[in-house]
C-alpha positions in Angstrom: -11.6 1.6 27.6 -14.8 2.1 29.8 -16.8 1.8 26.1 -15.1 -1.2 25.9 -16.1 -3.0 28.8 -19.6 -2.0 28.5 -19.7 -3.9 25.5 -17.3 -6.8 26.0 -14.8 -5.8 23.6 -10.9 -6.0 23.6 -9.0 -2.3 23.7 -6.1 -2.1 21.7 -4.4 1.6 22.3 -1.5 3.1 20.1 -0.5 5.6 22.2 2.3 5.2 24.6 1.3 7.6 27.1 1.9 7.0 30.9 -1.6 7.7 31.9 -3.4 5.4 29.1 -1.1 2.7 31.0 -2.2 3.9 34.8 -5.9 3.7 33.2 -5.6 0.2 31.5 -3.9 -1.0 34.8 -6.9 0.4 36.9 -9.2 -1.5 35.1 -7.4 -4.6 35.3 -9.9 -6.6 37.1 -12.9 -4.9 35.7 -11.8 -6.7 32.6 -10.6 -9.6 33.2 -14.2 -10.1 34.4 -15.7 -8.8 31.4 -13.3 -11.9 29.4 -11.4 -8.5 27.7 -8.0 -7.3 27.4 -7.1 -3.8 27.4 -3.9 -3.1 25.4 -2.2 0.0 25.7 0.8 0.9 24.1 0.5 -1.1 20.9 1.8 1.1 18.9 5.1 0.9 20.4 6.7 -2.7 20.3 6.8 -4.6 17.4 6.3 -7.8 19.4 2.5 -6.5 20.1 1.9 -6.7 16.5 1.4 -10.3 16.8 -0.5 -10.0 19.9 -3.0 -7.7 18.5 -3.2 -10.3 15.4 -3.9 -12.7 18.0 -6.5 -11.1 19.7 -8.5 -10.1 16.3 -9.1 -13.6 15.6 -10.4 -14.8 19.3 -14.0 -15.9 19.0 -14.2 -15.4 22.7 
């Protein structure tokens, strides 16, 4: 994640761990300055497929 917003791109995680959430969450603000999104977790819902689809085709 901390890669990522050095170089302005979106995080997508797989994992589902509790602590890749905590992190993500942490760095909340940090990204939402950078224009990212950090995605943890997308591994685990279906309905983040689309999302992550979503995402990938942002020219933002």
């Amino acid at each position: 994640m901390e890669a990522c917003l050095r170089a302005g791109v979106h995080y997508l995680g797989i994992s589902a761990e509790l602590e890749t959430y905590q992190l993500a969450e942490s760095m909340d603000s940090r990204a939402k300055s950078a224009g990212i999104q950090l995605m943890a977790g997308a591994g685990l819902f279906v309905s983040y497929d689309a999302l992550a689809v979503h995402l990938s085709t942002r020219q933002d």
